[in-house]
Short mmCIF file of the C-alpha atoms (twelve columns), coordinates in Angstrom:
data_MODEL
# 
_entry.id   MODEL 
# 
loop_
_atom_site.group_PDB 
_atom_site.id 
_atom_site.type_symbol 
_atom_site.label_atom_id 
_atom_site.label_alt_id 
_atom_site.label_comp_id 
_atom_site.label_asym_id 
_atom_site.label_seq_id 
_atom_site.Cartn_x 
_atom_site.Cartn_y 
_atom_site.Cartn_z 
_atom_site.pdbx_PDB_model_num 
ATOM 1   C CA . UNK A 1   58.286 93.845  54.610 1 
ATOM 2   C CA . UNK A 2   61.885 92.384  55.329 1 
ATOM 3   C CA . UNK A 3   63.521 93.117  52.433 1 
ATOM 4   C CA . UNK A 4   67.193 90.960  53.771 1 
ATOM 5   C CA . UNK A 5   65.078 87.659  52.603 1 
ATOM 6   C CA . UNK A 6   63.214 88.930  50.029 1 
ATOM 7   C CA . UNK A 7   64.250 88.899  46.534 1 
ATOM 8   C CA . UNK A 8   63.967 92.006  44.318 1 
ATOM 9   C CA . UNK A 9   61.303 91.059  41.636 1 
ATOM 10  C CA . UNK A 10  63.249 93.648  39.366 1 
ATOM 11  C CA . UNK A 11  67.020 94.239  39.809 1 
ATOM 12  C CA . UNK A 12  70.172 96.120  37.982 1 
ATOM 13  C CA . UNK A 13  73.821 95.665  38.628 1 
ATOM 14  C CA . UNK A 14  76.337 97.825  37.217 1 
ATOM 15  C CA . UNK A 15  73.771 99.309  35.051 1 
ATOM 16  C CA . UNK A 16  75.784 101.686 32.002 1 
ATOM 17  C CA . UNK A 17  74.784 103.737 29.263 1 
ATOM 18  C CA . UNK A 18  77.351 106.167 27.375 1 
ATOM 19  C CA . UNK A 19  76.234 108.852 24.911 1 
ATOM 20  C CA . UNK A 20  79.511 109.440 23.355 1 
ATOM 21  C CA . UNK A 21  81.454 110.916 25.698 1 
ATOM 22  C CA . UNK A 22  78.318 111.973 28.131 1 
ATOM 23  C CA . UNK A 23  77.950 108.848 30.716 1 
ATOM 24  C CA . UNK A 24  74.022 108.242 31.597 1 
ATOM 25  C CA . UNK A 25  74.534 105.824 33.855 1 
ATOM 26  C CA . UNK A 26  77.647 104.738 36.158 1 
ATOM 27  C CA . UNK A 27  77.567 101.305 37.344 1 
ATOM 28  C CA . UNK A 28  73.786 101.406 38.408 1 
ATOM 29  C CA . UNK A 29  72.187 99.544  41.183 1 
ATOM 30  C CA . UNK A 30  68.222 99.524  41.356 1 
ATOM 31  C CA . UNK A 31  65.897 97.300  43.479 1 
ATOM 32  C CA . UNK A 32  62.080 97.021  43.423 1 
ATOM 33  C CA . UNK A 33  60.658 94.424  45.924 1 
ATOM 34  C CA . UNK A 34  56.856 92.813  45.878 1 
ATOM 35  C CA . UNK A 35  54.307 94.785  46.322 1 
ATOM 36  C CA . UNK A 36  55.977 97.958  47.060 1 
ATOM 37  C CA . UNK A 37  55.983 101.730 45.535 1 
ATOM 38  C CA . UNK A 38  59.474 102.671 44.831 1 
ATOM 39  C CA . UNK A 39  59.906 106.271 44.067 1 
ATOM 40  C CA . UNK A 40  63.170 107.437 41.920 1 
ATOM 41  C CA . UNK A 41  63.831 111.025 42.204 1 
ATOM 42  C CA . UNK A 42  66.795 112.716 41.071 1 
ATOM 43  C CA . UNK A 43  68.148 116.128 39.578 1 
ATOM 44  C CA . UNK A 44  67.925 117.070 36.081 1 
ATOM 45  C CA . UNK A 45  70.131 115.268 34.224 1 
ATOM 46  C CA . UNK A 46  70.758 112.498 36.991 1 
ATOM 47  C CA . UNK A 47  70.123 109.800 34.632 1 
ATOM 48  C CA . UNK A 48  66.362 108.724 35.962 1 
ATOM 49  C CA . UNK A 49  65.028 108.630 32.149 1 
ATOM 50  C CA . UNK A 50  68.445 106.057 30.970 1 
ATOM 51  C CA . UNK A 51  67.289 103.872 33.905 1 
ATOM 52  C CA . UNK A 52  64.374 104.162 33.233 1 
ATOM 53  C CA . UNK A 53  64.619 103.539 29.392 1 
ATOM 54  C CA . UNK A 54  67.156 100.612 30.382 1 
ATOM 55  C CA . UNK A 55  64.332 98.891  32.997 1 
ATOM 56  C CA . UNK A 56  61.821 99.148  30.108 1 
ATOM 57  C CA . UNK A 57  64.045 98.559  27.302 1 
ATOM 58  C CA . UNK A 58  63.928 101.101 25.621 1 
ATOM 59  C CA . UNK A 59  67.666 101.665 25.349 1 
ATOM 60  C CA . UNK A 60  70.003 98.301  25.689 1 
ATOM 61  C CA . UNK A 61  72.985 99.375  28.358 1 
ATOM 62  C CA . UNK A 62  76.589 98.911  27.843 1 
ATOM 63  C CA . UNK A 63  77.024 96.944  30.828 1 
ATOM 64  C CA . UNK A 64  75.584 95.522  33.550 1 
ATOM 65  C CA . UNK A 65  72.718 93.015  34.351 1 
ATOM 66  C CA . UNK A 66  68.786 93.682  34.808 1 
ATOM 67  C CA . UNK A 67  67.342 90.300  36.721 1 
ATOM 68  C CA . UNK A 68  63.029 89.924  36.418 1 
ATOM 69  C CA . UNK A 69  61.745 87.338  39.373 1 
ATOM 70  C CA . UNK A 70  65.780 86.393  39.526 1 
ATOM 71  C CA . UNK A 71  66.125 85.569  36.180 1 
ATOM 72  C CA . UNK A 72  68.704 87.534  34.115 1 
ATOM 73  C CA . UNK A 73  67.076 88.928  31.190 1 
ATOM 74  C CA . UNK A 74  67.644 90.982  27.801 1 
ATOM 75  C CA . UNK A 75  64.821 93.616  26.326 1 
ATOM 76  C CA . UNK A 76  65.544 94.390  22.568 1 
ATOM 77  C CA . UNK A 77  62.511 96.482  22.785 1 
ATOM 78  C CA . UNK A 78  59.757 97.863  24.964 1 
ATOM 79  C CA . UNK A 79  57.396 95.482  23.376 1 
ATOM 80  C CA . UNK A 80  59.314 92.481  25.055 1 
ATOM 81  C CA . UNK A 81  59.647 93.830  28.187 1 
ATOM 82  C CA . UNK A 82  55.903 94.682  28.219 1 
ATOM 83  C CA . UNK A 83  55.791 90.704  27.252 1 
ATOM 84  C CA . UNK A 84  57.739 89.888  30.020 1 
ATOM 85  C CA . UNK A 85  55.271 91.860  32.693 1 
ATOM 86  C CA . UNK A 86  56.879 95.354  32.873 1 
ATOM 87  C CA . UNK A 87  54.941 97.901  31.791 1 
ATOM 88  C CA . UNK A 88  55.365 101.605 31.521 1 
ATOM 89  C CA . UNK A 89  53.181 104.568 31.321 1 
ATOM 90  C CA . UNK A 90  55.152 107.751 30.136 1 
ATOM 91  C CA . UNK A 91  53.712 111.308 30.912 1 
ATOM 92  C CA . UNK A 92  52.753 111.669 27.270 1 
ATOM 93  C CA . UNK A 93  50.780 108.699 28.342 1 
ATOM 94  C CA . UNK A 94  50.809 107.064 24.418 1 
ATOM 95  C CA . UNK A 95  47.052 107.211 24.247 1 
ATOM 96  C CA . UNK A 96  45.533 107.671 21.109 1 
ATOM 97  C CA . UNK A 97  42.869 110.639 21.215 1 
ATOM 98  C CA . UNK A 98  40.935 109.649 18.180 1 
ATOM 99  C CA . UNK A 99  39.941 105.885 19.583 1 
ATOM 100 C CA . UNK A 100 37.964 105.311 22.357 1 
ATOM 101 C CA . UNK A 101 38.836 103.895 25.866 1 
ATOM 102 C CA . UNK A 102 38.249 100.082 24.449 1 
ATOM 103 C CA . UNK A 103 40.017 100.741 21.586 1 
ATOM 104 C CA . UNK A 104 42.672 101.901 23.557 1 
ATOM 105 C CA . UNK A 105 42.715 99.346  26.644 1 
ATOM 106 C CA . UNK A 106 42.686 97.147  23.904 1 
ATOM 107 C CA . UNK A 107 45.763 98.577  20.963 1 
ATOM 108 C CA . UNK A 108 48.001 95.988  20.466 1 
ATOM 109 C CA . UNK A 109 45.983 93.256  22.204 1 
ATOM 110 C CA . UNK A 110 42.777 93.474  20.426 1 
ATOM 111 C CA . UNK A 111 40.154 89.918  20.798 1 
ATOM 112 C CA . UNK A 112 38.841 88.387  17.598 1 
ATOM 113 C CA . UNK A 113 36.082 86.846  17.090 1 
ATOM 114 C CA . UNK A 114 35.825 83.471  18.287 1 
ATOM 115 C CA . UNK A 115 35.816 80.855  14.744 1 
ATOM 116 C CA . UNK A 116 36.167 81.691  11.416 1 
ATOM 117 C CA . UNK A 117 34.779 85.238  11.126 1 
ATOM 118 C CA . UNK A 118 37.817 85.601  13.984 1 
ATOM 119 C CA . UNK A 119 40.515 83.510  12.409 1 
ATOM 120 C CA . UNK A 120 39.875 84.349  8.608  1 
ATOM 121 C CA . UNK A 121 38.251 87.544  8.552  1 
ATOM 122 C CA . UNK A 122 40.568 89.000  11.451 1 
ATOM 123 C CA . UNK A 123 36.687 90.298  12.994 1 
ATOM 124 C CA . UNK A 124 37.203 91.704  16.247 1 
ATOM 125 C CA . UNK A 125 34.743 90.923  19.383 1 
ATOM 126 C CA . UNK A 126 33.599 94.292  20.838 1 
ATOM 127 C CA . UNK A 127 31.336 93.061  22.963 1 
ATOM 128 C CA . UNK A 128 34.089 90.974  24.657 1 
ATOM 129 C CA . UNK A 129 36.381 93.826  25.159 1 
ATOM 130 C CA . UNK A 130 34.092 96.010  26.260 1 
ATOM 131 C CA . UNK A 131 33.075 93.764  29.042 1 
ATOM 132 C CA . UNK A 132 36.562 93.440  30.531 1 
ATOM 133 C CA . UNK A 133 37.236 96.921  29.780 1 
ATOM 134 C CA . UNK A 134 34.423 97.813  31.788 1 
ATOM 135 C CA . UNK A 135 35.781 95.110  34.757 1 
ATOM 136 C CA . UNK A 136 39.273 96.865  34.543 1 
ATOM 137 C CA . UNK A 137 38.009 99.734  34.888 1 
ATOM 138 C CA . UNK A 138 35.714 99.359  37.720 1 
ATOM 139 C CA . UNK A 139 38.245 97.170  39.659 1 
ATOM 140 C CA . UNK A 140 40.484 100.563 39.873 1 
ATOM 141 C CA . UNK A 141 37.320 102.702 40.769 1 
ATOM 142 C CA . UNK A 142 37.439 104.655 37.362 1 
ATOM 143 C CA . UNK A 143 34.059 104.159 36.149 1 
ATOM 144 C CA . UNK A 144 33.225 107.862 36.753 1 
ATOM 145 C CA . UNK A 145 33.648 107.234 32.951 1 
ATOM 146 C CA . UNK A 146 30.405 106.215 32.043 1 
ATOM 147 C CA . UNK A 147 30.549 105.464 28.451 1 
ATOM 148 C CA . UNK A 148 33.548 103.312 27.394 1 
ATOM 149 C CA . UNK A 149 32.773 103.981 23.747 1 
ATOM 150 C CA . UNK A 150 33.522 107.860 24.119 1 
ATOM 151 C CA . UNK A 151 37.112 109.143 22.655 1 
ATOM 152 C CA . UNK A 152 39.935 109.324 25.128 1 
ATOM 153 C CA . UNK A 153 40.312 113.204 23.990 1 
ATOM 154 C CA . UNK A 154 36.998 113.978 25.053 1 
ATOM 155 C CA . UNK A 155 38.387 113.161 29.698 1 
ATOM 156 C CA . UNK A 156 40.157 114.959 31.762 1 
ATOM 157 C CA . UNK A 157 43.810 114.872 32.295 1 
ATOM 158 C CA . UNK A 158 43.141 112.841 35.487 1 
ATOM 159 C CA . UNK A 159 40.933 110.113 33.705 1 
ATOM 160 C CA . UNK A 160 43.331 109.793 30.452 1 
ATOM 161 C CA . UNK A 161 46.124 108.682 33.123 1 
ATOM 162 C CA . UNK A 162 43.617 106.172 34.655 1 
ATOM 163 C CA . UNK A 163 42.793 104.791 31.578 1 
ATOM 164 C CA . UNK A 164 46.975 104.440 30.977 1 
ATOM 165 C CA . UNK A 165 47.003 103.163 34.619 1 
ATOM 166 C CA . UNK A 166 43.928 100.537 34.097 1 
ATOM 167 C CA . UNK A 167 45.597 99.283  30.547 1 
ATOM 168 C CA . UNK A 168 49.134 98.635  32.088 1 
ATOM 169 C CA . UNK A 169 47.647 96.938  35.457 1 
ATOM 170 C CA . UNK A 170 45.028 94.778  33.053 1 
ATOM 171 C CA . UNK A 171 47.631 92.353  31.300 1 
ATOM 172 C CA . UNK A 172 49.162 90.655  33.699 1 
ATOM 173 C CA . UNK A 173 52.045 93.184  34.627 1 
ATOM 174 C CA . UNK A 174 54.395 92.382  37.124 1 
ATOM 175 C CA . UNK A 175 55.982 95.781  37.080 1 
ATOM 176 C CA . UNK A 176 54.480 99.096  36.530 1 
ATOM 177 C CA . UNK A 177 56.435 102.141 36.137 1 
ATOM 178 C CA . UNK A 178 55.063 105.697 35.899 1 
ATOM 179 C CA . UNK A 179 56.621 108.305 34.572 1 
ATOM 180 C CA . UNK A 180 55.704 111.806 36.426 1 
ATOM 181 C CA . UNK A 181 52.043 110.332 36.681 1 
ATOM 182 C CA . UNK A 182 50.702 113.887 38.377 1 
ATOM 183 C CA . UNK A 183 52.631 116.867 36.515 1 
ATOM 184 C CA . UNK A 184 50.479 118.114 34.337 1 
ATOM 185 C CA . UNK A 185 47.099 117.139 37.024 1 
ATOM 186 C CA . UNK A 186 45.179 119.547 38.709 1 
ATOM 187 C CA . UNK A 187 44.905 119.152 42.677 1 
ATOM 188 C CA . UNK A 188 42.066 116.830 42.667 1 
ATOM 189 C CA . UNK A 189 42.907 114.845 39.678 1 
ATOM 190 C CA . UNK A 190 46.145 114.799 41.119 1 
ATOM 191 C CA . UNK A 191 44.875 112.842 44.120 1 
ATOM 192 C CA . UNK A 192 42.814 110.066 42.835 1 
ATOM 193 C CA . UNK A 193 45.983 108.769 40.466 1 
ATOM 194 C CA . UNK A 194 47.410 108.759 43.578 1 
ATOM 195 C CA . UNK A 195 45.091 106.871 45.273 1 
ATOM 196 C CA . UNK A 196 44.908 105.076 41.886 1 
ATOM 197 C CA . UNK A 197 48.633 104.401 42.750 1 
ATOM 198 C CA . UNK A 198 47.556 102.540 46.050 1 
ATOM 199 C CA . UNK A 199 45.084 100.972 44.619 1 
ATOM 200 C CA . UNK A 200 47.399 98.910  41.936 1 
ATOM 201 C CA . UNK A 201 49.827 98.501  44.664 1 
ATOM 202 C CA . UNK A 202 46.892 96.146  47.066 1 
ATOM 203 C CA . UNK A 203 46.267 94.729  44.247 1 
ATOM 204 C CA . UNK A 204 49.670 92.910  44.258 1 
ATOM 205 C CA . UNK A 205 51.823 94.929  41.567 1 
ATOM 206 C CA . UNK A 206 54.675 96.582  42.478 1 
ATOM 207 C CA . UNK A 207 55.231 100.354 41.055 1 
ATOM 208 C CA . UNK A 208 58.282 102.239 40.501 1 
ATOM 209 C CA . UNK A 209 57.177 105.916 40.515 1 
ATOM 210 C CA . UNK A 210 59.295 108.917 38.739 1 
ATOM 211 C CA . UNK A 211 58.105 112.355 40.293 1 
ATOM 212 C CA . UNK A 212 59.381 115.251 40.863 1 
ATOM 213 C CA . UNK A 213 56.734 116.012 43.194 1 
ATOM 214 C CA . UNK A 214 57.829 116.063 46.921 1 
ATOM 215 C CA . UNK A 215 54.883 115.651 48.651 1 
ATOM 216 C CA . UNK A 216 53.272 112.859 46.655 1 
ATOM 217 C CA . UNK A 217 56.905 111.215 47.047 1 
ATOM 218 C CA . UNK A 218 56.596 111.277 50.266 1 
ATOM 219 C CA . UNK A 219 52.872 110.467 50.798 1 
ATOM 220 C CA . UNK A 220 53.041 107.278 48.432 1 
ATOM 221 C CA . UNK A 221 56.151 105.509 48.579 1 
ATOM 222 C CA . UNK A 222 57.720 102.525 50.678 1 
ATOM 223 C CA . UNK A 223 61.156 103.617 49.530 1 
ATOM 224 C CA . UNK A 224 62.660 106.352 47.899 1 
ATOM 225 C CA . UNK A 225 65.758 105.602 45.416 1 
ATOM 226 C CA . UNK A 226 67.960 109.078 45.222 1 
ATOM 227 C CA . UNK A 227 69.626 109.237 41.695 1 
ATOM 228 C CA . UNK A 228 72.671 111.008 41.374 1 
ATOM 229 C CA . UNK A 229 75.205 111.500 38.667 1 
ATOM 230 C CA . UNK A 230 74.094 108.877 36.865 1 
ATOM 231 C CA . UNK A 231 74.343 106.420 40.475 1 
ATOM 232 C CA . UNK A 232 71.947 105.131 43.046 1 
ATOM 233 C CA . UNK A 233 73.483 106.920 45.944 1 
ATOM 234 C CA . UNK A 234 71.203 106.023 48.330 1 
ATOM 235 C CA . UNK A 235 67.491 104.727 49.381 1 
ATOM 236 C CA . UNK A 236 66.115 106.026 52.126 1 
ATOM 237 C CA . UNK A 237 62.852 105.532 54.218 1 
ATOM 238 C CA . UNK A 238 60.118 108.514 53.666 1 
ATOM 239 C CA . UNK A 239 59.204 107.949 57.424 1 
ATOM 240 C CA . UNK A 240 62.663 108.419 58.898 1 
ATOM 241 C CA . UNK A 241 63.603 111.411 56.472 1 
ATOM 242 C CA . UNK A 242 62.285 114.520 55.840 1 
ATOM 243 C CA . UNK A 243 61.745 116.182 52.173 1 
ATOM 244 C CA . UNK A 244 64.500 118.568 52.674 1 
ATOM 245 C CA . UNK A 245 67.299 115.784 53.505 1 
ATOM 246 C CA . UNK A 246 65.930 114.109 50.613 1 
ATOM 247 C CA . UNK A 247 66.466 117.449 48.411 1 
ATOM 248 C CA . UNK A 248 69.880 117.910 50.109 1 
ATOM 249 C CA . UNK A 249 70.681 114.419 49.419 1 
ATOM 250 C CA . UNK A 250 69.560 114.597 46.165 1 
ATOM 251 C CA . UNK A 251 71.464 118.000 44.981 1 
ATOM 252 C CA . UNK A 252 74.826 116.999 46.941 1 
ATOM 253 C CA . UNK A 253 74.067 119.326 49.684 1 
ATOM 254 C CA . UNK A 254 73.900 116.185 52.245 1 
ATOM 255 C CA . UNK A 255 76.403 113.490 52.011 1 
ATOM 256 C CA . UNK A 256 73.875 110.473 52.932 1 
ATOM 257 C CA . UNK A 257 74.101 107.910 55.975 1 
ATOM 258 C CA . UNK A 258 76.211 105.144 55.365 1 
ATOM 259 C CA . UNK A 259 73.380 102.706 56.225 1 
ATOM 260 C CA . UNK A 260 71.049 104.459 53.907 1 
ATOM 261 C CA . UNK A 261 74.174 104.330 50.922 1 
ATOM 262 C CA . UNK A 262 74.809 100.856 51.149 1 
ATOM 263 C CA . UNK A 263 70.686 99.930  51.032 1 
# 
């Protein structure tokens, strides 16, 4: 993909966030392109949750712009920006144990009935939503889950996240961001959300990933965006760097190349 005549889908200029006298961001750029995985590491307290929270909005910045297909744009809340096709799946994963995967796909967003037992009696169409639940699901490979009724507290660590996964790529999204998608995942469970990962990606929908995982950093991603001190201070290419320039990079071991700086 040449990125010099492509535009970002999502973009930030001079992205900042102040916390009293603790600065959370610093004048932050951040590019996503189409149909790429974009992987945002960074030290503790680099400031990858405030961009985060500010790409999602879930915090409003001070300054700055955040542009969505080039238009400039303005989240009071994480409900709009899930509205407006960006949607983010947090490592707590805000599933809710007690429902069941439909009810869950479905919270927020839930199909009435079609007519007046819809319209007047607010009756909601199971059947309906557990068809495209079922379609969701199957599109993303998950339907190792054979019954759609069962409650989300009764999978596996690795099948909650798909179920997270499925619901953000199932409305539309133009954006999906994960939030540390594998850290509390097993080896094996760890590797089908990542192929999970890829498989949202050929589907069209570009993912920003937050991991502080090396290895699946560096198996996933198109680009990798280093976060420092509250900065972009570089993007580099996981097939022209290796995961200890990254780490170097990343810690201020390694002053980066100027090309991969100014990316």
């Amino acid at each position: 993909m040449t990125q010099s005549n492509t535009q970002p889908i999502l973009s930030a200029k001079g992205l900042t966030k102040r916390y009293g006298r603790v600065t959370a961001l610093d004048t932050c750029d951040f590019e996503l392109y189409p149909g790429e995985i974009l992987a945002v590491i960074g030290d503790n307290g680099a400031g990858k949750s405030s961009l985060i929270k500010a790409l999602s909005g879930a915090v409003k910045p001070d300054a700055g712009t955040i542009k969505l297909d080039g238009e400039e744009i303005h989240f009071r809340s994480p409900l709009e920006a899930q509205d407006a096709g960006i949607a983010t799946v947090y490592q707590t994963l805000a599933l809710s144990p007690a429902l069941s995967i439909v009810d869950n796909m479905f919270l927020g967003r839930e199909i009435r009935k079609p007519g007046f037992a819809g319209k007047f009696l607010r009756a909601l169409d199971h059947g309906a939503m557990r068809d495209f639940a079922r379609e969701k699901l199957s599109e993303l490979g998950l339907m190792t889950i054979q019954n759609i009724d069962q409650q989300v507290e009764t999978l596996s660590g690795g099948q909650r996240q798909g179920v997270a996964v499925a619901r953000a790529a199932a409305f539309g999204s133009k954006v999906i961001i994960l939030d540390e998608p594998t850290a509390a995942l097993g080896v094996k469970e760890s590797r089908r959300v990542l192929e999970l990962i890829q498989d949202v990606r050929s589907r069209g929908i570009p993912i920003i990933l937050i991991s502080h995982n090396m290895p699946h950093v560096f198996e996933v991603a198109d680009r990798i965006h280093i976060h420092r001190l509250g900065r972009r201070l570089c993007v580099i290419d996981p097939k022209e760097y290796t995961m200890s320039d990254a780490v170097a990079f990343m810690t201020g071991a390694k002053e980066p190349p100027a090309e991969a700086a100014a990316a």
